[in-house]
C-alpha positions in Angstrom: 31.8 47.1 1.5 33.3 43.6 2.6 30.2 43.0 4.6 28.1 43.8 1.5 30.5 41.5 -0.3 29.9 38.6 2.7 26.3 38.8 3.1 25.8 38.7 -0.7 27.9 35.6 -0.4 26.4 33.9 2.1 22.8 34.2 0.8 24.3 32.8 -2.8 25.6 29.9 -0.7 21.7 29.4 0.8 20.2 29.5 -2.2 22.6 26.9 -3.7 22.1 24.9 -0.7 18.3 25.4 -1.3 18.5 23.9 -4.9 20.6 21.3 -4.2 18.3 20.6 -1.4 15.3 20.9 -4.2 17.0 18.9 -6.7 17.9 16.0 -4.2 14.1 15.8 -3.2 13.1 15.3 -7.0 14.9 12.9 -7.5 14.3 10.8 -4.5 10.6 12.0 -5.9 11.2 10.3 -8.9 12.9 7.4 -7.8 10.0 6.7 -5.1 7.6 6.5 -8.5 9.4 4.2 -10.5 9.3 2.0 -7.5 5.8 2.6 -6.7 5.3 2.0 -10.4 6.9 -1.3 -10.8 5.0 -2.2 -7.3 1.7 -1.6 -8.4 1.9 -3.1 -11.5 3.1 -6.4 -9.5 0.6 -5.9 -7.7 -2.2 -6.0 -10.0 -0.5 -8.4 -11.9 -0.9 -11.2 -9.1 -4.4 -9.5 -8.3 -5.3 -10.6 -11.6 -4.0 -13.7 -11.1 -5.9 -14.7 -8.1 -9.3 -13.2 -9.0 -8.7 -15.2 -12.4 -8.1 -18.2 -10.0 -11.6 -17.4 -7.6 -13.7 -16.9 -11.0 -11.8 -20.5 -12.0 -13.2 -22.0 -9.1 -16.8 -20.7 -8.6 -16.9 -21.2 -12.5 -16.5 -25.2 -12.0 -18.4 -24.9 -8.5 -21.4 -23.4 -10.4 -20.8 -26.0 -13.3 -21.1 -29.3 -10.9 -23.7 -27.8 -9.0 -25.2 -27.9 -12.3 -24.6 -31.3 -13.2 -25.7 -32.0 -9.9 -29.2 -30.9 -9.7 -29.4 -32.2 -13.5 -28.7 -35.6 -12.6 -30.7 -35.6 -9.2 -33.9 -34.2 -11.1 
């Protein structure tokens, strides 16, 4: 009966272990999203930025080269 009593025991210890093991792995889950979250969206922020900038510039390149062939003609 006692080693009924211990093996019963030790396999409610491994499963504890197991959750705790489970629960620790969410939340490092979770964690690694909000950080991947607030990455991304800083990342596309300054993305944004700099294809705004590019557009900016081929915008006023277009524009002169404009004004350029406008005045040459």
């Amino acid at each position: 009966m006692w080693e009924l009593t211990q093996k019963f025991n030790n396999i409610r210890i491994t499963e504890g272990s197991q959750i705790t093991k489970g629960d620790g792995f969410c939340r490092n889950y979770c964690v690694l999203l909000k950080i991947s979250k607030k990455l991304l969206s800083k990342f596309f922020k300054v993305l944004g930025q700099v294809l705004n900038h590019f557009q900016e510039e081929d915008l006023e390149l277009i524009t002169s080269k404009l004004h350029h062939l406008k005045i040459s003609q």
